[in-house]
N, C-alpha and C positions, 0 to 999 in steps of 0.2 A: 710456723713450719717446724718441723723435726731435723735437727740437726747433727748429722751425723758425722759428715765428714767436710773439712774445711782447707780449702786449695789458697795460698798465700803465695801472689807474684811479689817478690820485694825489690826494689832497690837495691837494700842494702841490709847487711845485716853482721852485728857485733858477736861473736870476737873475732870475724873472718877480716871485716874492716875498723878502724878506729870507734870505739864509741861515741855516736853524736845524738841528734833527738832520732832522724831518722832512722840511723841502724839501732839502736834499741829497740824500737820500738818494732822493726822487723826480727825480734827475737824476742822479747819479750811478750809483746801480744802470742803468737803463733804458739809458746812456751805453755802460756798461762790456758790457752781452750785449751792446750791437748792437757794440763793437767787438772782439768774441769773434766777431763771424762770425752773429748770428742775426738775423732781420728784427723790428723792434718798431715799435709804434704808444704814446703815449704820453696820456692824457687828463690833463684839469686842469679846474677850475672857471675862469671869465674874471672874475674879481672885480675889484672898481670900483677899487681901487688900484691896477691894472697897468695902466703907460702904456705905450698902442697903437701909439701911432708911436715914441717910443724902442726899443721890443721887434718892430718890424715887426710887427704882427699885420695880418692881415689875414682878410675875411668870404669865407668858401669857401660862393660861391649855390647850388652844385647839391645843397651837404650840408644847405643850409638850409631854412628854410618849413617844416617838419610843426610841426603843434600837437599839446602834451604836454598831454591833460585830469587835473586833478587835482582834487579837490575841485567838480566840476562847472565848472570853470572851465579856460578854454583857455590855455596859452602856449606862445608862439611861441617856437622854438627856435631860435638861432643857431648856427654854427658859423664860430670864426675859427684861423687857423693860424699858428704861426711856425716857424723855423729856427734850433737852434742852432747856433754857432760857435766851435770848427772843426769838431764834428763832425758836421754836416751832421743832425742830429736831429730830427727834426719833433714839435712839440708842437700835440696839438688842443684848443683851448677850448672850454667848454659855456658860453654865453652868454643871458640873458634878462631884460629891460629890469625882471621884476617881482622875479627872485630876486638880480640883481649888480646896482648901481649905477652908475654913472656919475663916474668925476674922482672918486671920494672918497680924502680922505686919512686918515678917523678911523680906519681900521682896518678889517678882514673882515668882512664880512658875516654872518656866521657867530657873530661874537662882537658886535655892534653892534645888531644884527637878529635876536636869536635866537630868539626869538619865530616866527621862519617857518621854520629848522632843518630840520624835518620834510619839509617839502613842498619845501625847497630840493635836500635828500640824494635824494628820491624825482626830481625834476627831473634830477639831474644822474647819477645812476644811469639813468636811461630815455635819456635825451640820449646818454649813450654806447654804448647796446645799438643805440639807432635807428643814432646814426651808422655804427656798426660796420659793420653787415648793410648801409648804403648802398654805402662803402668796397667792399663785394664781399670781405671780405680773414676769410682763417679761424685763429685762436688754436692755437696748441697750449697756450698756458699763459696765462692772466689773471690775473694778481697785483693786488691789489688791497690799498690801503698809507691809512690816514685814514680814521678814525671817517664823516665822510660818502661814503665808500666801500664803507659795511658792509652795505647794502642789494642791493648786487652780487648776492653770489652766492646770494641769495632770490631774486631778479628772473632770476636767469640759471637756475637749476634750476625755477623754479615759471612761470615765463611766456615764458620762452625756450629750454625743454628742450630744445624736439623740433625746433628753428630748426636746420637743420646747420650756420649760423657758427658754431653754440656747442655743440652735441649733443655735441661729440667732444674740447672743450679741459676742459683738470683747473684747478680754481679754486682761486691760493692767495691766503691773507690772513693778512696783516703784522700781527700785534700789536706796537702803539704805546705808548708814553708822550705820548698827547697826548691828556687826558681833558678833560673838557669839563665845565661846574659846571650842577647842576639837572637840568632832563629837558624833552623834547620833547615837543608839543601832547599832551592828554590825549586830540585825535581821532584821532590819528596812524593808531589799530588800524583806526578806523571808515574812512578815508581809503585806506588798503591794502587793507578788503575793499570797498569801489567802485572797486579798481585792478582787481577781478577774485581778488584771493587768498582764498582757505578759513581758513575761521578757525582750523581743526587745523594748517593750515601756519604760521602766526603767532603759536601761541598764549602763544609765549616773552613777545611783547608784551601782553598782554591784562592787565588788571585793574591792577597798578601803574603807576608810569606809566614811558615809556621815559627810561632814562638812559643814560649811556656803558656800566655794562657789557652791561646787555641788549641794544644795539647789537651790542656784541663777541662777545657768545654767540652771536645768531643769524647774525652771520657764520661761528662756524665752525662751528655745524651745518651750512651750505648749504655747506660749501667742502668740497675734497677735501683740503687740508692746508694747516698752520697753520704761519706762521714768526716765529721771536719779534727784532725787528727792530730792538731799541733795551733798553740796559741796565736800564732800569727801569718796565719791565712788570710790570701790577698782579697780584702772585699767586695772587689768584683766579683771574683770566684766564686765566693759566698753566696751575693746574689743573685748571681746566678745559675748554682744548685738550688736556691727558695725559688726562683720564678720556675725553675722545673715541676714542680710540684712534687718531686721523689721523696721518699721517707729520707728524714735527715739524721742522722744525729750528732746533737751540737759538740762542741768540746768537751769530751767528759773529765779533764785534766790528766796528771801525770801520776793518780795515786790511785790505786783500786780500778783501774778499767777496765780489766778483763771481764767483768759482770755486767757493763754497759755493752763493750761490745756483743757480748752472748747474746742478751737479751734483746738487742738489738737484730741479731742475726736471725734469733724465733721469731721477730715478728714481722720479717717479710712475706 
């Protein structure tokens, strides 16, 4: 396929948060296609430990204001944006007073707060689809890289099919090493079918409760292919993207990958 333009959900991404494999390589990849010549847009969560005005962020008004209902309950969506440097990079934040905090230094939200995981990953997965389609801008490829990213490509095949920002891009997802301990609200299932999901389409989630790898499974069901994006991904995982039959591609290491991923992405 012709690749023009590349949509990156991330987790995380350096030098907004510490550098580790994960937020690297949510800047570094995203970095290297667009200086291969392709057009990217790059998403991140605004978590409460990234300072605003060290990092230029700023509140983009006209992406902002829609309420995301979840749990019969509204929140306001923000959207802030910065610039990286030199390469001129734009990174968009999903922002919101109830799911990222404020100045904190304890640490993520995510791991602090985890307890609202759920409805956080579901926030910031809709928060990216909404902004998208505001943007006016169309994917050929959506890659999408972090356990709270894994919601993606459910939300993009089951509630955003038939939307043409998204009808026509092929969804890939990064298998990580960045597992997570326990498991997500026990309403989690009940909570996605008052998003509107079928309960056949979810049923991965039903009756245990969600953990990291059920997360990862039902991402690569809803994906068109599966990339394995850090040395030490959990083998089940593994094979259980091989028994999907999805194009794979193996671990291309830590030197030179932006030309695995590319070429990769042409040949969906």
């Amino acid at each position: 396929m012709d690749v023009k333009k590349v949509l990156y959900i991330s987790q995380e991404i350096t030098p907004y948060l510490a550098p580790d494999p994960l937020s690297t390589f949510g800047r570094m990849l995203p970095q290297g296609i667009q200086e291969s010549g392709t057009e990217v847009r790059t998403f991140m969560p605004r978590y409460g430990c990234i300072n605003e005005r060290r990092n230029q962020l700023h509140e983009v008004i006209r992406l902002s204001g829609l309420n995301i209902v979840i749990d019969d309950t509204d929140h306001p969506l923000i959207i802030k944006v910065a610039t990286l440097q030199p390469s001129r990079m734009q990174v968009y934040f999903i922002d919101n007073d109830d799911y990222f905090l404020r100045h904190t230094t304890d640490g993520l939200e995510t791991v602090t707060l985890a307890h609202e995981n759920d409805e956080r990953a579901i926030f910031f997965v809709r928060g990216v689809l909404e902004t998208v389609k505001k943007l006016r801008w169309i994917p050929s490829v959506i890659h999408c890289t972090g356990w709270i990213t894994a919601l993606s490509p459910l939300y993009l095949r089951k509630m955003y099919g038939e939307d043409p920002t998204f009808s026509d891009a092929k969804i890939v997802f990064s298998l990580f090493d960045d597992p997570f301990e326990g498991h997500l609200d026990e309403r989690m299932f009940a909570k996605l079918e008052e998003d509107g999901f079928k309960a056949e389409w979810i049923k991965q989630l039903a009756g245990a409760p969600v953990d990291y790898k059920a997360l990862n499974r039902i991402a690569i069901d809803y994906s068109d292919a599966v990339a394995i994006s850090s040395p030490n991904v959990d083998p089940e995982l593994i094979e259980y993207a091989r028994q999907s039959g999805k194009p794979l591609l193996e671990y291309p290491g830590e030197e030179n990958y932006v030309e695995a991923y590319k070429a990769f992405y042409t040949s969906l």
